[in-house]
C-alpha positions, 0 to 999 in steps of 0.5 A: 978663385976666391974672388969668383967663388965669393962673386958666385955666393953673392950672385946665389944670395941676391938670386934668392932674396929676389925670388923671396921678396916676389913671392912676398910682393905677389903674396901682399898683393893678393891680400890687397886686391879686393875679392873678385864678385861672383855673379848670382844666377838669376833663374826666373819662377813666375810667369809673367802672368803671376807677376801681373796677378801678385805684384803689378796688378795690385800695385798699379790698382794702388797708385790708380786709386790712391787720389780721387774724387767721388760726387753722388748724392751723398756729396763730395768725397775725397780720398788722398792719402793723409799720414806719412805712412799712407804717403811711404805705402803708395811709393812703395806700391809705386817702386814695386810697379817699377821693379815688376816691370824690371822682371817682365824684361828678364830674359825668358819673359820678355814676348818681343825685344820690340814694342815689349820693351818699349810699352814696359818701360813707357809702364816703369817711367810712369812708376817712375812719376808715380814714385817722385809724386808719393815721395813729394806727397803731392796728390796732383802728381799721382792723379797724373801719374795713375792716369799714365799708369792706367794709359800704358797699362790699357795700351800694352794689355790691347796688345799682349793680354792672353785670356 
């Protein structure tokens, strides 16, 4: 008998080691998984209306007019932007063109899931142009690029635009 009763203690002895070393392999695995992200709530304030008056018409105004050339009867004039900083203030106008657009397509504010998407993002290719042309500093690229910023601007106001 003291061979199945030591049998048993054994038994008992592994039963409990095994629960230990699962509770300790579950527990160093918790610490090691990295922590689950909890996903913001995003809940849209402005109107798209507010966003156009306060981000993108300002912006769009910005890359618009950042490269010209004016003749008058005083001459030539023209205007480029001249330092660094006058070059990484026109890219950031441009990336806020971009991002507006970004929340324009925001549930709740997109008017269609058509030629509202489809004008909004031909508006973000072109803050897209606007922003490598600002980072290259090349003027020739943001008269193109204003241009096109311009044309989807005038083409999604044709449809959209609510006085």
């Amino acid at each position: 008998m003291r061979t199945i009763h030591g049998l048993f203690l054994v038994g008992v002895a592994l039963f409990v080691f095994g629960i230990g070393f699962i509770v300790a392999g579950a527990r160093a695995a918790r610490e090691a998984a990295p922590p689950v992200p909890v996903a913001a709530t995003i809940t849209p304030v402005a109107s798209v209306r507010q966003i156009m008056n306060a981000i993108t018409g300002p912006a769009a105004t910005a890359v618009y007019e950042a490269v010209s050339t004016t003749i008058d009867a005083d001459g030539i004039t023209e205007v480029a932007p001249e330092t660094d900083e006058d070059w990484a203030a026109l890219a950031d106008s441009a990336a806020a063109l971009i991002e507006s657009g970004n929340l324009m397509l925001m549930s709740g504010r997109a008017v269609d899931q058509g030629d509202w998407v489809t004008m909004t993002k031909a508006f973000m290719d072109a803050g897209q142009e606007a922003l490598r042309a600002a980072e290259a500093q090349d003027t020739e690229g943001i008269l193109t690029a204003g241009s096109t910023v311009n044309e989807t601007c005038d083409s999604c106001h044709a449809r959209y635009r609510r006085d």
